[in-house]
C-alpha positions as a Markdown table, in Angstrom:
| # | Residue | x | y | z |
|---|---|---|---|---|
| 1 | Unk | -25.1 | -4.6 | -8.7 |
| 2 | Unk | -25.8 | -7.8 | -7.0 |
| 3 | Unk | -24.1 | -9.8 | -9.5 |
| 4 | Unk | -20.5 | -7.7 | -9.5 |
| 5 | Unk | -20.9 | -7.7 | -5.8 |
| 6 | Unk | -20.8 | -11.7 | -5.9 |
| 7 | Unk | -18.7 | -11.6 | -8.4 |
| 8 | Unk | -16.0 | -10.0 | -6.4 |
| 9 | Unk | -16.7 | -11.5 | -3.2 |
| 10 | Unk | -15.8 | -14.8 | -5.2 |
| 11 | Unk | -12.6 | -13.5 | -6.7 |
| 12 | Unk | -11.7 | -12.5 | -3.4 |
| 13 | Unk | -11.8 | -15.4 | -1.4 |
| 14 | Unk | -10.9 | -17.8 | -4.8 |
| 15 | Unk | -14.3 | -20.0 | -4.0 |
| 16 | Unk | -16.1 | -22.2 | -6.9 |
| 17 | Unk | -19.5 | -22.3 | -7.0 |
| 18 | Unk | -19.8 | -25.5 | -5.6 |
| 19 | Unk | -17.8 | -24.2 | -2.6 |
| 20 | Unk | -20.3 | -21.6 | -2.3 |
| 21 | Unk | -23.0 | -23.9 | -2.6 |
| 22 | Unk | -21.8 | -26.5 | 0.3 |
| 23 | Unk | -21.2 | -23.6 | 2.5 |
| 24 | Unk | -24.2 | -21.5 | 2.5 |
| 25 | Unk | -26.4 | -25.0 | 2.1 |
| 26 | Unk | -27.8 | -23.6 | -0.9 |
| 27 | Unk | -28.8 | -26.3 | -3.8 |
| 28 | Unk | -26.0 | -25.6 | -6.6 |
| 29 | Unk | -28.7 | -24.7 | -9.2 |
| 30 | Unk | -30.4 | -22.3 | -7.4 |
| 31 | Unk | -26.8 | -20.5 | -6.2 |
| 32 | Unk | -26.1 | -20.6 | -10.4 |
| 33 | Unk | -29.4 | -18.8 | -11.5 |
| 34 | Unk | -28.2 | -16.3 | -9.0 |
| 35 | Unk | -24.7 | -15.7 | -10.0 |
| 36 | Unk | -25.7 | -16.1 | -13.8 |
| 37 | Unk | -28.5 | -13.2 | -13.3 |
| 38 | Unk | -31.5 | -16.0 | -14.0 |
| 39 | Unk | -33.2 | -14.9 | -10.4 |
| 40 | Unk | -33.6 | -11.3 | -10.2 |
| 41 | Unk | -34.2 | -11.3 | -6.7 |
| 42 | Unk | -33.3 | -14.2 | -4.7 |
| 43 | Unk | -35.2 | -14.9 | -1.4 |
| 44 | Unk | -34.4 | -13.3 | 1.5 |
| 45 | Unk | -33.0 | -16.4 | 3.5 |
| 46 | Unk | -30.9 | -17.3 | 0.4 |
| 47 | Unk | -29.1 | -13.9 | 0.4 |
| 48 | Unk | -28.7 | -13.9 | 4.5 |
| 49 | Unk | -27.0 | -17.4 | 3.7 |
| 50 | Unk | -24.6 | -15.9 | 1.1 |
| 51 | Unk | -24.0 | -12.8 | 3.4 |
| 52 | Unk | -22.9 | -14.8 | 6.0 |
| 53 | Unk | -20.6 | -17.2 | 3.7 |
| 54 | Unk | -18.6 | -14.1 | 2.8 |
| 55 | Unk | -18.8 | -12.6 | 5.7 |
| 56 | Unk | -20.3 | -9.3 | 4.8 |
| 57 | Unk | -23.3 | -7.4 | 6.6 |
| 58 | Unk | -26.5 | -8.3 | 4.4 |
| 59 | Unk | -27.3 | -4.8 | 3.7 |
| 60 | Unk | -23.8 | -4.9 | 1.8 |
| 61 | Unk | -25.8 | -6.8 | -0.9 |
| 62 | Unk | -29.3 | -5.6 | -0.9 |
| 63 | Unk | -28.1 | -2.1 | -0.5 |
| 64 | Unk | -27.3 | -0.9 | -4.6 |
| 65 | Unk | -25.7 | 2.4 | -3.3 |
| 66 | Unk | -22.7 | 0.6 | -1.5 |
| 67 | Unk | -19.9 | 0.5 | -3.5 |
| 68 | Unk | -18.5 | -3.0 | -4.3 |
| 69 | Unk | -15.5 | -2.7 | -2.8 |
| 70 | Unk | -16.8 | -2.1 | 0.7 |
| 71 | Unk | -15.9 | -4.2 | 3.0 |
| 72 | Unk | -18.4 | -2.4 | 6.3 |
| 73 | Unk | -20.4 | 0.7 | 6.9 |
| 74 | Unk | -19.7 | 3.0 | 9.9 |
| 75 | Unk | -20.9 | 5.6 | 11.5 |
| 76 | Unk | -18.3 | 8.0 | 13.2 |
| 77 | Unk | -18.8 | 10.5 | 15.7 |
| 78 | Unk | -20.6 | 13.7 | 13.8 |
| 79 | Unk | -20.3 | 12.5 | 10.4 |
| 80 | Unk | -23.1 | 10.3 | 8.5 |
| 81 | Unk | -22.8 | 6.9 | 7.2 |
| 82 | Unk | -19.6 | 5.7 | 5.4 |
| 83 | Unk | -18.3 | 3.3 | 3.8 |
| 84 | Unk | -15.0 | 1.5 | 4.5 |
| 85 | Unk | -13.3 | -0.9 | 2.1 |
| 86 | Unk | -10.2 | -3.4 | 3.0 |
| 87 | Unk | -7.6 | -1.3 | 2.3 |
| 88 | Unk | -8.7 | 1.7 | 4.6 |
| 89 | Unk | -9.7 | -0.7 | 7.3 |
| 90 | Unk | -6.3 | -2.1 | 7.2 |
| 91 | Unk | -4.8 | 1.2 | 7.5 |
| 92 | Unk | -7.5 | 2.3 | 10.3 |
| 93 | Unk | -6.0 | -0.6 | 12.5 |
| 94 | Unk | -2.4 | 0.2 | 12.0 |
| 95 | Unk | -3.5 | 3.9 | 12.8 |
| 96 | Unk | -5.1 | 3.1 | 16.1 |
| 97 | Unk | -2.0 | 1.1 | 16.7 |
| 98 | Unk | 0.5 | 4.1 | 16.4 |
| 99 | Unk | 0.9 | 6.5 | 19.7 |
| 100 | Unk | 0.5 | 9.7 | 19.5 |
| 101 | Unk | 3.4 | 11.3 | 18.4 |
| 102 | Unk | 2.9 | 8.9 | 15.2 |
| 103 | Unk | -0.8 | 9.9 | 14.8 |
| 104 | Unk | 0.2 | 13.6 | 14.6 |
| 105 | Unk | 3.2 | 12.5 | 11.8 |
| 106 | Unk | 0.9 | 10.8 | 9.9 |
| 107 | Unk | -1.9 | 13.6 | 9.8 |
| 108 | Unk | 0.7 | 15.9 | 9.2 |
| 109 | Unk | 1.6 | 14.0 | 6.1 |
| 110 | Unk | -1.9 | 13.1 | 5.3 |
| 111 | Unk | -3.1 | 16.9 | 5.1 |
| 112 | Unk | 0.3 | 17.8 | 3.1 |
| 113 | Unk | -0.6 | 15.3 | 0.3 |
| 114 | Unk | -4.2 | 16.0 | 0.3 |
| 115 | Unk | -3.6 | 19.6 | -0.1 |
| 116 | Unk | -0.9 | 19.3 | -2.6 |
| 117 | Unk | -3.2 | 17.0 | -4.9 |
| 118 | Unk | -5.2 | 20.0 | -6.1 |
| 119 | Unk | -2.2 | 21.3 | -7.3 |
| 120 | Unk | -0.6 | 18.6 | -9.0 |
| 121 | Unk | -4.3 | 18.4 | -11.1 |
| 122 | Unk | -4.0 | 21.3 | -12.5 |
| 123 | Unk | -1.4 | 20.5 | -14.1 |
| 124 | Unk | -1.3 | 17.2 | -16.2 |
| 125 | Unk | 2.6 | 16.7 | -16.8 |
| 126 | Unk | 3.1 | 16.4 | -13.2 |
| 127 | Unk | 2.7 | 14.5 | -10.1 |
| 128 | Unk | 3.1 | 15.1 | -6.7 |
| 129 | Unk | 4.8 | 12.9 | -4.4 |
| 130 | Unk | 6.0 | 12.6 | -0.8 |
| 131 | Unk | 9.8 | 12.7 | -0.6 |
| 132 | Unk | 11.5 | 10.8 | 2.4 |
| 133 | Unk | 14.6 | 13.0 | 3.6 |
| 134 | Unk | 17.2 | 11.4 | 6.2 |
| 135 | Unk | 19.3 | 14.3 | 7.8 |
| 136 | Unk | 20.8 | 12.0 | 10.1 |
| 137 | Unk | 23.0 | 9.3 | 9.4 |
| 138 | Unk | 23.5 | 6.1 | 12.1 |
| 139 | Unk | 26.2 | 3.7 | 12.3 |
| 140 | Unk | 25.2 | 2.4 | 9.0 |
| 141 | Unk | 22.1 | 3.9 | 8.0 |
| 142 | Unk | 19.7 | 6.7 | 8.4 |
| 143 | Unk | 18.1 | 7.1 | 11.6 |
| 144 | Unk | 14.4 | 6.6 | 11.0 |
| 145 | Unk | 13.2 | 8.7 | 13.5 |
| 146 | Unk | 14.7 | 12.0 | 12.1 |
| 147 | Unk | 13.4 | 11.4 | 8.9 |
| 148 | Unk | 11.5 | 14.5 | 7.4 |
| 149 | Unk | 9.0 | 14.4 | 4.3 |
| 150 | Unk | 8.6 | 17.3 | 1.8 |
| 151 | Unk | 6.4 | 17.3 | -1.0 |
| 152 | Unk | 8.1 | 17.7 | -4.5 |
| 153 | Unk | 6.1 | 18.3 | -8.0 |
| 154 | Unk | 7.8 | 15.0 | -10.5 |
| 155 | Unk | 7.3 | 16.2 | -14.7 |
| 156 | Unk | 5.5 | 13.0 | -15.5 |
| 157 | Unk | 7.4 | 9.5 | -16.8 |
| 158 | Unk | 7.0 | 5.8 | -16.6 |
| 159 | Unk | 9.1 | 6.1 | -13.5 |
| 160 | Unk | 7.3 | 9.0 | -11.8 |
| 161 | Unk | 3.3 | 7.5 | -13.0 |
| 162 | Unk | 4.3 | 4.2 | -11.0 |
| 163 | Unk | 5.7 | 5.4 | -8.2 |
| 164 | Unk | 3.9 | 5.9 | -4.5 |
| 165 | Unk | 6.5 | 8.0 | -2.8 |
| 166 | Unk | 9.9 | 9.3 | -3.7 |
| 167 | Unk | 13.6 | 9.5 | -1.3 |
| 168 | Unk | 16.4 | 11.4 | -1.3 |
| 169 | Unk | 19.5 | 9.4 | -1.5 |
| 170 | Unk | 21.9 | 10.4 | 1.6 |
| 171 | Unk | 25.0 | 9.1 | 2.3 |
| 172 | Unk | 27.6 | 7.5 | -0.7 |
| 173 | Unk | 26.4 | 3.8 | -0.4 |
| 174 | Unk | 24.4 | 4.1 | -3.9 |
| 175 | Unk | 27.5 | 6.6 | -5.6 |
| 176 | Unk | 28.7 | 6.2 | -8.6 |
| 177 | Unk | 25.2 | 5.5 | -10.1 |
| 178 | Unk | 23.5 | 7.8 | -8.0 |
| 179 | Unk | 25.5 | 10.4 | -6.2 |
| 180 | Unk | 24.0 | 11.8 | -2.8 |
| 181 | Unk | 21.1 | 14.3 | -2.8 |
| 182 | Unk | 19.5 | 12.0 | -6.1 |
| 183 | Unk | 15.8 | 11.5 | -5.9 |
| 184 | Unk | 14.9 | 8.2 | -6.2 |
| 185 | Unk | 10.9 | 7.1 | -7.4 |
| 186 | Unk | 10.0 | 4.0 | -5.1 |
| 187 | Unk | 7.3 | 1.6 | -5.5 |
| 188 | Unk | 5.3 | -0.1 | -2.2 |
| 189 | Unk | 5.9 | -3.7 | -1.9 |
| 190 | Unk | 8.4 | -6.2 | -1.6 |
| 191 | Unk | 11.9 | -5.9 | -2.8 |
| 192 | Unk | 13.1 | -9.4 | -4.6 |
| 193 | Unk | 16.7 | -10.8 | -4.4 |
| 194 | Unk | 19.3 | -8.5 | -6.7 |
| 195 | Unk | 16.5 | -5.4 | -6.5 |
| 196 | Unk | 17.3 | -2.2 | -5.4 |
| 197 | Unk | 15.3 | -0.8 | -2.4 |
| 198 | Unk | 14.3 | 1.3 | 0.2 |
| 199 | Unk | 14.6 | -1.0 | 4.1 |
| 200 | Unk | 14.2 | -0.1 | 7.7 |
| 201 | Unk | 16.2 | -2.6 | 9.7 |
| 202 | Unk | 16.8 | -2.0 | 13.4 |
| 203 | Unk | 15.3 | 1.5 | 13.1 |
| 204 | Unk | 17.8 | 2.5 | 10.2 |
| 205 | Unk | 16.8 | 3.5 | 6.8 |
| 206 | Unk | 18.5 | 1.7 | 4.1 |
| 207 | Unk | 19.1 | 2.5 | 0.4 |
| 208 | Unk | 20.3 | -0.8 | -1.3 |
| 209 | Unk | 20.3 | -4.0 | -3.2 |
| 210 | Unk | 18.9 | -7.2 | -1.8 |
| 211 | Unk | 20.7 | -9.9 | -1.6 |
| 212 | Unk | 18.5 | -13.0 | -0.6 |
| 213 | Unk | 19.9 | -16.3 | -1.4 |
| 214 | Unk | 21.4 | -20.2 | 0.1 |
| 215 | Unk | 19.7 | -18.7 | 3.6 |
| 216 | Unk | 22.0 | -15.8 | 3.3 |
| 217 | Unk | 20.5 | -12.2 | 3.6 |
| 218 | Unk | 22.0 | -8.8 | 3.2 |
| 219 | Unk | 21.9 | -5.3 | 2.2 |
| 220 | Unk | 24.4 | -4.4 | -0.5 |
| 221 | Unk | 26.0 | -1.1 | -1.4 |
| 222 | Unk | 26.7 | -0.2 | -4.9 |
| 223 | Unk | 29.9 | 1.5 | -3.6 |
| 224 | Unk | 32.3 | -1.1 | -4.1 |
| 225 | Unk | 34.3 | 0.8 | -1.3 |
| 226 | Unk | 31.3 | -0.4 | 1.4 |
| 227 | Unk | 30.7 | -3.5 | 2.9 |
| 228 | Unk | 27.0 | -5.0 | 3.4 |
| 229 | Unk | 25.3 | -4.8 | 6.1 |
| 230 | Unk | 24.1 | -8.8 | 6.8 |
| 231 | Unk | 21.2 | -9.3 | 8.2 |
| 232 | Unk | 20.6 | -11.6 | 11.0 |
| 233 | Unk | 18.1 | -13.1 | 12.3 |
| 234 | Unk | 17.3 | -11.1 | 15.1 |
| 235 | Unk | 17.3 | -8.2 | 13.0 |
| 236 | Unk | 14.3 | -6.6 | 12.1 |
| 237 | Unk | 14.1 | -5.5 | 8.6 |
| 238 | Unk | 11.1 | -4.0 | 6.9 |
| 239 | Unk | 11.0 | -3.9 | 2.9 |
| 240 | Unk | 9.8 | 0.0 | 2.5 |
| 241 | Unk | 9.3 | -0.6 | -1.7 |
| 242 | Unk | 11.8 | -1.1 | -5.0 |
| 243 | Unk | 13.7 | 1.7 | -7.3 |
| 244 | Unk | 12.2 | 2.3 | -9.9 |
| 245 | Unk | 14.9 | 5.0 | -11.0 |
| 246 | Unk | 15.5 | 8.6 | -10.1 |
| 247 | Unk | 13.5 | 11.6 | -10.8 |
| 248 | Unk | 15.3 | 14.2 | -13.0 |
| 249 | Unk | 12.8 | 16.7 | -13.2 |
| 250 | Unk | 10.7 | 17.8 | -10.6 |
| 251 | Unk | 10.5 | 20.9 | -8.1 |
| 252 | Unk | 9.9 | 21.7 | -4.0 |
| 253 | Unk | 6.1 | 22.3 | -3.0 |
């Protein structure tokens, strides 16, 4: 175990050995006996040295039943020890960041996926997603704070397997392709220039291509019959994830 945890704690911060080696003031033979699996147990100093090159509690290494990608251990208030990796720490901060309101939301649409998941499991040609819903429309978009979120049951594809979250198109701006009410499979991320999205800008939801080029940037509607919204530089805009297509088959939960 101590050799995949090195292993990923190199891949993760992209450090050669010899890096390594100047860093934690360990000779570069001794660090490669270590990382080839040649020293079976490395002293004590030499690990506390590594630990605190990568910034990880030494426990983390010595400890076999901490899973690799683990980033700290905690204890919370009634529970036993846990682990916590990046990702969840990540999403821990943004959490504690969020007032209340927002914390209900999102344990609201924690529970409803985690209770849906048994369902979907059952059943192996289908996969549960979150839907996005805007009932309201702004002067351009959706308004993000009325947005609701349903979960729907997707018959399994190459659109539905890669995609985090699914929303239902309101409005005309993505018509004729795909005509109001469609439900559109989106993948987290970024959206590239000439991709179709999902945005928040100025606490609007957005449906549309991303135009991104010569310094100029703006949301475009398929409709022909629309113009784009441009977006300026005081405007706040917030990639949400890219189309990956629309979901044909699929029912409420």
């Amino acid at each position: 175990m101590l050799l995949q945890k090195l292993d990923y704690l190199r891949k993760r911060d992209h450090w050669t050995a010899e890096e390594i080696s100047r860093m934690a003031n360990i000779p570069l033979g001794t660090l490669n006996k270590i990382l080839t699996g040649i020293t079976k147990n490395p002293a004590l100093r030499t690990m506390d040295r590594l630990a605190h090159v990568f910034r990880v509690p030494l426990h983390y290494l010595l400890d076999n039943t901490i899973p690799i990608e683990c980033d700290l251990s905690v204890f919370a208030e009634h529970e036993q020890l846990d682990c916590i990796s990046g990702r969840e720490m990540k999403l821990a901060k943004r959490y504690r960041a969020l007032d209340d309101h927002a914390k209900d939301t999102v344990d609201i649409l924690v529970n409803q996926l985690y209770t849906r998941l048994g369902a979907a499991s059952q059943g192996a040609e289908e996969r549960v997603l979150l839907c996005c819903v805007a009932p309201a429309q702004g002067d351009h978009g959706s308004f993000a704070d009325a947005f609701l979120y349903r979960s729907l049951a997707a018959v399994l594809s190459p659109c539905t397997e890669e995609a985090d979250m699914a929303v239902q198109v309101s409005g005309d701006a993505l018509e004729p392709i795909y005509p109001q009410g469609t439900i559109l499979a989106i993948k987290s991320g970024e959206v590239a220039h000439n991709q179709l999205g999902v945005f928040l800008m100025n606490r609007e939801g957005f449906v549309r291509k991303m135009y991104c080029k010569k310094g100029i940037k703006k949301l475009v509607a398929v409709n022909v019959d629309l113009r784009s919204v441009v977006v300026h530089e005081a405007d706040e805009l917030r990639p949400l994830g890219r189309v990956l297509g629309a979901i044909r088959n699929y029912h409420w939960l």
